[in-house]
N, C-alpha and C positions, 0 to 999 in steps of 0.2 A: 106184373102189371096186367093191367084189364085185358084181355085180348091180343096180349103181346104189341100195345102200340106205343108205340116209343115216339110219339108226336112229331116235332122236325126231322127226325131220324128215320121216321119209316115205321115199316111192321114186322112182324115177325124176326129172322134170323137175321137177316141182312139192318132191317130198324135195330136190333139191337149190337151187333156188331158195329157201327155207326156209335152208336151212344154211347159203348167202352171207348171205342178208339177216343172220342173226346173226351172223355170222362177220362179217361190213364193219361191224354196230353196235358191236361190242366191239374194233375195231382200227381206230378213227378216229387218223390220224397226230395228233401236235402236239396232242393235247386231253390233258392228264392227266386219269387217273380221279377221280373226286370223292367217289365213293361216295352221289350222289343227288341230286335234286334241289337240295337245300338248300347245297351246294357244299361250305361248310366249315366254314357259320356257326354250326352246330348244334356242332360240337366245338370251336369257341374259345369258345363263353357256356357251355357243360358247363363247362370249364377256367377264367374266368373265375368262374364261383359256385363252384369249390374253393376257386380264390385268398382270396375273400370267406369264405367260411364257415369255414376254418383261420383269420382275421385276427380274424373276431368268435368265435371259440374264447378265443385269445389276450388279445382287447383284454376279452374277459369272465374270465380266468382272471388278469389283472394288476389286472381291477377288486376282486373276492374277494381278493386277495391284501393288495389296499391297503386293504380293509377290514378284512381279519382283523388289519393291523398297528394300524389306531384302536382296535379293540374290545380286541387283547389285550395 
């Protein structure tokens, strides 16, 4: 690089020693990304309380329905 400047990282030895260290954090072989600590458990129970919350839509919109057929 130009003059040794490693831009948010700094300049010279210390700029680049900055720029591997994040450069090796974010290209760890064999680990896919997760997108955070929580791995993945956070977007299957999001996706789990849709599954739920469309079902109790339904099982409440089949309940009104059965009842508007006693009442009318």
């Amino acid at each position: 690089m130009k003059d040794w400047d490693f831009g948010f990282y700094g300049k010279g030895a210390w700029g680049y020693a900055h720029y591997k260290q994040a450069f090796d954090r974010t290209q760890k072989p064999g680990k896919p990304q997760t997108g955070g600590p929580g791995g993945g458990l956070g977007c299957l129970l999001c996706g789990l309380g849709v599954v739920l919350a469309v079902a109790g839509l339904a099982w409440f919109a089949w309940l009104l329905d059965g009842l508007g057929a006693l009442l009318g």
